[in-house]
KEPA-753668 format. One record per residue (C-alpha): residue number from 0; x, z, y. Coordinates in nm, 2 decimals. Layout:
<marses>
> pos, c1, c3, c2
> NUM, X, Z, Y
...
</marses>
This chain:
<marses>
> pos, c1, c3, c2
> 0, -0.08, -1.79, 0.80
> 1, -0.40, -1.60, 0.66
> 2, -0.48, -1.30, 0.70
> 3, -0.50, -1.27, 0.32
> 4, -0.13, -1.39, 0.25
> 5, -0.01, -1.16, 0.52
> 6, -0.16, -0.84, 0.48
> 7, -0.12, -0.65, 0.19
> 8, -0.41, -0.54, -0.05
> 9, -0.36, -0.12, 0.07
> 10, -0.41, -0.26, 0.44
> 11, -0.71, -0.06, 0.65
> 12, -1.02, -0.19, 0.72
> 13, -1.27, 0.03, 0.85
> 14, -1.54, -0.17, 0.68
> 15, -1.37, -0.16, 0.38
> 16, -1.34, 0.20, 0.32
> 17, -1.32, 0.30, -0.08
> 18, -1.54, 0.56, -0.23
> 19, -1.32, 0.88, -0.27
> 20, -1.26, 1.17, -0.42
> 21, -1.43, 1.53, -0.30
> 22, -1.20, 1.67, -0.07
> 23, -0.92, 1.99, -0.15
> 24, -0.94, 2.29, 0.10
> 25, -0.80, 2.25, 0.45
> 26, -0.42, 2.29, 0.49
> 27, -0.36, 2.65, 0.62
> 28, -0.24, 2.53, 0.97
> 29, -0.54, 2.29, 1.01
> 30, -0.78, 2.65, 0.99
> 31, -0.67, 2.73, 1.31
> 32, -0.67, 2.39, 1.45
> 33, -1.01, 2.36, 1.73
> 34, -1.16, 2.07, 1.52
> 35, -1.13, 1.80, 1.24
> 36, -1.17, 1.47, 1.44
> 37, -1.44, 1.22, 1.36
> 38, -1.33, 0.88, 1.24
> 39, -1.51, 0.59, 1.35
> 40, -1.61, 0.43, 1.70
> 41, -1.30, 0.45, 1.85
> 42, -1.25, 0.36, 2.22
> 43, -0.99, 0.11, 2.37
> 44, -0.79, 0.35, 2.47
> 45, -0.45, 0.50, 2.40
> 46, -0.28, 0.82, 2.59
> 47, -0.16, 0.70, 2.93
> 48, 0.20, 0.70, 2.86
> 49, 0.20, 0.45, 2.64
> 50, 0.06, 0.21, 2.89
> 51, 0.29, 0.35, 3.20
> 52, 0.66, 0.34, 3.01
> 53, 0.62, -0.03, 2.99
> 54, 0.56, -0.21, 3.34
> 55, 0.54, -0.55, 3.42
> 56, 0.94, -0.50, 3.57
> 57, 1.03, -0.36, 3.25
> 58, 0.87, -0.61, 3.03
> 59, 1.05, -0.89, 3.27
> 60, 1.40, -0.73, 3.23
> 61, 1.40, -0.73, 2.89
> 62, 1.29, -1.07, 2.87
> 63, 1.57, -1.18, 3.13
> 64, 1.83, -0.97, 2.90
> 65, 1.68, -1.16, 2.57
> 66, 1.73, -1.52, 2.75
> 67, 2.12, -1.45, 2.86
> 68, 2.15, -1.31, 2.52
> 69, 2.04, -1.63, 2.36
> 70, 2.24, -1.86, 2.59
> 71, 2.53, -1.64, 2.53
> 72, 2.52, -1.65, 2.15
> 73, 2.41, -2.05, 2.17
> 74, 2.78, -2.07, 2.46
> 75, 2.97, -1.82, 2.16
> 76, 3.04, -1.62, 2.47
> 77, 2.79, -1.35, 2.35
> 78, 3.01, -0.99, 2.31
> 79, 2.79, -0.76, 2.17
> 80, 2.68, -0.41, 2.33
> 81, 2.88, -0.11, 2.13
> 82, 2.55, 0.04, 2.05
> 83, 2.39, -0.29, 1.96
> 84, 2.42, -0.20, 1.56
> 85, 2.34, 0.14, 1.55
> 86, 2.00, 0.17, 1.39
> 87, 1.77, 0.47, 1.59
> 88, 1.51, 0.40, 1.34
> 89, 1.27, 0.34, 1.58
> 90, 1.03, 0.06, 1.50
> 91, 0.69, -0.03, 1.72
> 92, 0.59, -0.39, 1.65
> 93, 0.26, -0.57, 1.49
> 94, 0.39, -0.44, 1.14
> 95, 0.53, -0.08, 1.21
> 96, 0.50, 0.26, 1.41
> 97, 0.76, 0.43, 1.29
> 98, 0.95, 0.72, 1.47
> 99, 1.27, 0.88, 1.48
> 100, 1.44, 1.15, 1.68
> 101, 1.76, 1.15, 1.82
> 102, 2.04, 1.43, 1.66
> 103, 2.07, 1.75, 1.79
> 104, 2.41, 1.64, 1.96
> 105, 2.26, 1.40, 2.16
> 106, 1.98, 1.64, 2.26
> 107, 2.26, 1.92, 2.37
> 108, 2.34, 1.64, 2.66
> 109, 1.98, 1.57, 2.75
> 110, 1.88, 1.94, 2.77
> 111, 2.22, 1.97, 2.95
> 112, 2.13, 1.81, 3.22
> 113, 1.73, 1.82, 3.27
> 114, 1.73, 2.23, 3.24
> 115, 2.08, 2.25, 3.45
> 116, 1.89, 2.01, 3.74
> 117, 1.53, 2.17, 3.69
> 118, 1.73, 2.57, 3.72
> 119, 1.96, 2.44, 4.01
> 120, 1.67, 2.32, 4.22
> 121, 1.45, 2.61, 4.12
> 122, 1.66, 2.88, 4.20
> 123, 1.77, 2.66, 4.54
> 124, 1.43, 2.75, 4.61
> 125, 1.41, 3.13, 4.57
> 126, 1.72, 3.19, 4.68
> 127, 1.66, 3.01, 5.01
> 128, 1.35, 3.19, 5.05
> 129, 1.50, 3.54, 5.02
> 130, 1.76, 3.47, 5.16
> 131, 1.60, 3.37, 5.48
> 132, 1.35, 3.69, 5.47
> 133, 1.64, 3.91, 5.47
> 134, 1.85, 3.75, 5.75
> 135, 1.52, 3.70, 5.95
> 136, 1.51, 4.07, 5.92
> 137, 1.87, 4.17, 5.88
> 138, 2.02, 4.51, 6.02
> 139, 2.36, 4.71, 5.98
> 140, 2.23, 4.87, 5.66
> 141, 2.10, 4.52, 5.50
> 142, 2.44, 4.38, 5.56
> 143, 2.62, 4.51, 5.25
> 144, 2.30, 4.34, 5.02
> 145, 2.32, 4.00, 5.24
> 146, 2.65, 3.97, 5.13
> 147, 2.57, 4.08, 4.77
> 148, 2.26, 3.83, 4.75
> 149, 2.51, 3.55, 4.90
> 150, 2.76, 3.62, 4.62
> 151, 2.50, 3.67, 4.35
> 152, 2.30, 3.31, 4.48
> 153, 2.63, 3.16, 4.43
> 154, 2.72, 3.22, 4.09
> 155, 2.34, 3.15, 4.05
> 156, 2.33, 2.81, 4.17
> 157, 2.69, 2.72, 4.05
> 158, 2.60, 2.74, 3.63
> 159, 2.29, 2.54, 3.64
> 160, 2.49, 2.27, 3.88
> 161, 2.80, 2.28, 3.64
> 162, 2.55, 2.19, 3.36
> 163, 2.36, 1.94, 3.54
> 164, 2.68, 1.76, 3.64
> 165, 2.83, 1.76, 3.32
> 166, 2.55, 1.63, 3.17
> 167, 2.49, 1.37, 3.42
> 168, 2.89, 1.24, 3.40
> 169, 2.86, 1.25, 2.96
> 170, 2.54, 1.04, 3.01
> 171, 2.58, 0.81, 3.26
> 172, 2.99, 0.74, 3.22
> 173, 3.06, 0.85, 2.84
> 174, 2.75, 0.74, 2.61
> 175, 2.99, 0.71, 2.30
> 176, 2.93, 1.10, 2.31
> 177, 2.58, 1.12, 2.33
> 178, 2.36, 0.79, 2.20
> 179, 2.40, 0.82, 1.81
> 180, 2.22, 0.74, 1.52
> 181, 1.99, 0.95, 1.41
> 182, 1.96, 1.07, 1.03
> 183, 1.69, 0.87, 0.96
> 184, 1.29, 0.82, 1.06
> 185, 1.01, 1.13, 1.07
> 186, 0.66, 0.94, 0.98
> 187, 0.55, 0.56, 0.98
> 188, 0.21, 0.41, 1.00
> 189, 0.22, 0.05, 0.86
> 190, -0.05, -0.20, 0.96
> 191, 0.05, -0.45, 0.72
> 192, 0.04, -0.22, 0.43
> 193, -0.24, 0.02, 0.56
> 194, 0.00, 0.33, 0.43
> 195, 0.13, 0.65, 0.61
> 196, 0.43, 0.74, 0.49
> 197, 0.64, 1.10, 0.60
> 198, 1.04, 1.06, 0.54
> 199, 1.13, 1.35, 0.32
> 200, 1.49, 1.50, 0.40
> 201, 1.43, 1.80, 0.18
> 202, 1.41, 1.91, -0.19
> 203, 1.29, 2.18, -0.36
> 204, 1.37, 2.32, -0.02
> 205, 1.68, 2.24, 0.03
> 206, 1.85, 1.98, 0.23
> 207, 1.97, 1.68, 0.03
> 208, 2.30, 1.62, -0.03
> 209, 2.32, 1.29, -0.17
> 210, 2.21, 1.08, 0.16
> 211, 1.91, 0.96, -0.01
> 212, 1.58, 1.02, 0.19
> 213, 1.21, 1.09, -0.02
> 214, 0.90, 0.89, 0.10
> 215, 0.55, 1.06, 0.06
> 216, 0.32, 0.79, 0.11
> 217, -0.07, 0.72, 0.11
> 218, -0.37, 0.52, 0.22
> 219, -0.39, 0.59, 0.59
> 220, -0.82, 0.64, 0.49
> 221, -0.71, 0.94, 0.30
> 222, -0.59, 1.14, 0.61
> 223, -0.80, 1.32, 0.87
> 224, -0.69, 1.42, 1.22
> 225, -0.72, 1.77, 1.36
> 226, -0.62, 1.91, 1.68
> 227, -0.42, 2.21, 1.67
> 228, -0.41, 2.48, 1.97
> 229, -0.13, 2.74, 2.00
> 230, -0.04, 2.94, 2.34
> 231, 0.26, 2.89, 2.53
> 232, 0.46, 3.14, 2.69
> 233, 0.16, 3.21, 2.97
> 234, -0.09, 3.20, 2.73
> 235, -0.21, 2.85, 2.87
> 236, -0.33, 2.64, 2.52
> 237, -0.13, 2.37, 2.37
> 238, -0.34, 2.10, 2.18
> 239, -0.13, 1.94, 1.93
> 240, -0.24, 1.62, 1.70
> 241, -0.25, 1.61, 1.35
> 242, -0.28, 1.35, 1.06
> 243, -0.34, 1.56, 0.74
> 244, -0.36, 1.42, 0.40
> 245, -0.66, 1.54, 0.24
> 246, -0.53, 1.54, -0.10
> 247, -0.16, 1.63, -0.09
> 248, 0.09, 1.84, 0.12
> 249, 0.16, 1.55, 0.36
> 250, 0.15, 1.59, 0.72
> 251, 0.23, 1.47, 1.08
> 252, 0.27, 1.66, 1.42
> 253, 0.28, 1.41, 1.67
> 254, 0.44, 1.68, 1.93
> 255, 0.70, 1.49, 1.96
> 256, 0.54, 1.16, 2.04
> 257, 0.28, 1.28, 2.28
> 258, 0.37, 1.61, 2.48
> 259, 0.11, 1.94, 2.34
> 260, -0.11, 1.96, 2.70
> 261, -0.38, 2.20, 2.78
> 262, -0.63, 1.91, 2.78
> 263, -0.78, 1.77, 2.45
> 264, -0.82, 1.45, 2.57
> 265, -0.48, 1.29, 2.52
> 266, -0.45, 1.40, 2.18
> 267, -0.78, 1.22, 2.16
> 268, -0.72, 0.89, 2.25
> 269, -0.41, 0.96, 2.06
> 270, -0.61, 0.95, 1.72
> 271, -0.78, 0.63, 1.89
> 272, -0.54, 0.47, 1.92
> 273, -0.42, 0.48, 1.55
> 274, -0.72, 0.39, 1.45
> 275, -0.72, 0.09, 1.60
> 276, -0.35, 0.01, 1.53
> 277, -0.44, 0.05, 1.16
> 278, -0.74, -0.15, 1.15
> 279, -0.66, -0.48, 1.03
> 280, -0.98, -0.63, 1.10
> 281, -0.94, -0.55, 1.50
> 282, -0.66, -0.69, 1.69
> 283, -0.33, -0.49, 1.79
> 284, -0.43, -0.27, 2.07
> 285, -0.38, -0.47, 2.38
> 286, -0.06, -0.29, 2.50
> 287, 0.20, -0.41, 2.72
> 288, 0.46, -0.32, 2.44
> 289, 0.27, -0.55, 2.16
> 290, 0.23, -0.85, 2.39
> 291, 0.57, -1.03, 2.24
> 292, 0.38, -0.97, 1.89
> 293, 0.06, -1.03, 1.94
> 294, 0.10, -1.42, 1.81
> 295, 0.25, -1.27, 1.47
> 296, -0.03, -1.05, 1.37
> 297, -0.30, -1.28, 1.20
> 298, -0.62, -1.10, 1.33
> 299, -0.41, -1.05, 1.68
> 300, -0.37, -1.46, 1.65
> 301, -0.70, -1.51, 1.60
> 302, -0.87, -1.32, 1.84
> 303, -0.63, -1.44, 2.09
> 304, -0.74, -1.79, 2.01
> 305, -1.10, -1.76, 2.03
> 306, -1.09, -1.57, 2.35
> 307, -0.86, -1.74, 2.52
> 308, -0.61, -1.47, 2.61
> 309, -0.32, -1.52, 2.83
> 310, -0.01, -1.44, 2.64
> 311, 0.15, -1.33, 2.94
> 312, -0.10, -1.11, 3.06
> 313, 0.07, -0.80, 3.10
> 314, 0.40, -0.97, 3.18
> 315, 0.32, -1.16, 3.46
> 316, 0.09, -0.88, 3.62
> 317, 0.15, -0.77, 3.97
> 318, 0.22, -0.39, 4.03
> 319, -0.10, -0.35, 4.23
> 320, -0.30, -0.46, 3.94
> 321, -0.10, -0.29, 3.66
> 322, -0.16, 0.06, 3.91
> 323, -0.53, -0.01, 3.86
> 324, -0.51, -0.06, 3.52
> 325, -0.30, 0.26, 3.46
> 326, -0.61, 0.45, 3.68
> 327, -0.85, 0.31, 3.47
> 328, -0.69, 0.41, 3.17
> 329, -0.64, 0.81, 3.30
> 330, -1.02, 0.74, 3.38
> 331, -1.12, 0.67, 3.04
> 332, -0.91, 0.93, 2.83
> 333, -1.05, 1.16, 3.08
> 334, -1.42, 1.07, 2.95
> 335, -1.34, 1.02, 2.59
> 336, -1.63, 1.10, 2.40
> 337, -1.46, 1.21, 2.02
> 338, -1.64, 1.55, 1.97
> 339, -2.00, 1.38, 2.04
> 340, -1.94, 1.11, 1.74
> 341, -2.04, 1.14, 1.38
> 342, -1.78, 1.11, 1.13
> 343, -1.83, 0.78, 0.95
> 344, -1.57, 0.91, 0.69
> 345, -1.80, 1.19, 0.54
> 346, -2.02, 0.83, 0.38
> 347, -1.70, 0.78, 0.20
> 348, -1.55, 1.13, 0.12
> 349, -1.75, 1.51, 0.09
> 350, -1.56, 1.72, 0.26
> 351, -1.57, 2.14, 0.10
> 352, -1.51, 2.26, 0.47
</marses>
């Protein structure tokens, strides 16, 4: 297969940029972002997460799993899982990064549990502490508020460990009440197609109705990234990613893919990281989560070839090396060098701001 018959004629090349059209004012939220990000000269590098949620144990399971599945389906003893057909909308392949979000039901149980366990050991904490200061200097008149703190550390402790319990028991023995399809995806960026498309759910404001779902789609060249900072609740900054189209209301907050963090960096190699996903004329990232793939991308294939990769690189690595490899990688986002480049796009695109 070539990469001509393969990719379509939208796909991304970054040295095949079109001339384009001066650019419209920044989206309001993007003038209180810190910075537009440069294109161009990205790094082999992608936020540490995405490297460290896929081990070499992981990648091994699921290959055991996919073997017994196709021996079971070849024996006609296979019996599907219950949630094998539902459809999370989640794709992360050679072709696709699309993503999706579970419902708000099957957060409730999530939040259930992770706030009731983060609160029961919290409290266990500063209860104990007081607790102890008091006894340690306990009298007759502090007995009547040991006895009150004891009752009130109680019913302290109790909720959050009701709440992390329940959740605990509904997701571990009852996932028919929590793991359901979600309504549909958020955002997709399609190497094949070199298009960005954000799922629509609204219309003229308003929720649809009908089921249907709207698709705002364009040329991934035609979006710029910006880094948006906002305070939490101490006033510490949270840097946020952006992909903004520069023509149309069309954006993405990638909050929800990659944490907000008071570091920059991370968002950083973030935008990176898309870039070189997009980029047809560079191989897939070299991922632990692409290596089943690699073989079906042409310019993957062909690098591979020339190079002589092993396709099990990442599959058969040993933990000590993968460690290193995850070290290296904080190491690099940590001395990511984004603000220091020039923007390649402005040879393509004058920007009014």
């Amino acid at each position: 297969m070539t990469n001509e018959s393969w990719y379509a004629k939208t796909a991304y090349g970054a040295r095949e940029v079109p001339q384009q059209e001066r650019s419209t004012e920044r989206p309001w939220i993007m003038r209180f972002a810190k910075a537009r990000l440069p294109w161009g000269n990205a790094d082999d590098v992608c936020p540490v997460s995405f490297v460290e949620d896929y081990s070499p144990n992981d990648l091994q399971t699921q290959e055991q799993l996919k073997r017994e599945r196709e021996e079971q389906i070849a024996k006609a003893a296979y019996s599907p899982n219950p949630f094998e057909d539902i459809d999370f909308h989640i794709r992360d392949d050679h072709e696709r990064f699309r993503h999706a979000l579970l419902p708000a039901s099957s957060h409730f149980w999530i939040h259930l549990y992770s706030i009731g366990r983060f609160l029961f050991w919290f409290l266990l904490f500063i209860l104990s502490a007081t607790s102890l200061l008091i006894l340690i200097n306990i009298d007759e008149d502090r007995r009547e508020t040991a006895y009150y703190l004891i009752k009130f550390s109680s019913i302290a402790l109790g909720l959050p460990l009701i709440s992390w319990t329940i959740g605990k028991l509904v997701i571990h023995k009852s996932p028919n009440l929590w793991i359901k399809a979600s309504r549909g995806p958020i955002w997709e960026l399609n190497r094949r197609t070199g298009l960005v498309t954000v799922f629509d759910y609204k219309n003229n404001g308003e929720y649809k109705k009908n089921g249907t779902i709207g698709e705002l789609t364009a040329p991934f060249y035609e979006f710029d990234a910006y880094i948006a900072t906002s305070p939490d609740s101490q006033g510490m900054p949270l840097n946020v990613l952006y992909l903004a189209h520069r023509y149309r209301n069309i954006m993405i907050n990638f909050g929800a893919l990659l944490c907000p963090g008071p570091e920059a960096q991370p968002a950083c190699a973030l935008w990176d990281f898309i870039q070189n996903y997009m980029d047809v004329s560079r191989p897939l990232p070299d991922l632990p989560q692409y290596e089943e793939y690699r073989h079906l991308d042409p310019t993957t294939a062909e690098y591979d070839r020339l190079t002589g990769r092993n396709p099990r690189f990442w599959i058969d690595m040993d933990d000590a090396t993968f460690k290193q490899v995850v070290r290296e990688m904080h190491q690099r986002v940590d001395s990511i060098d984004t603000f220091e480049r020039p923007n390649l796009m402005a040879r393509y695109v004058t920007y009014v701001d």
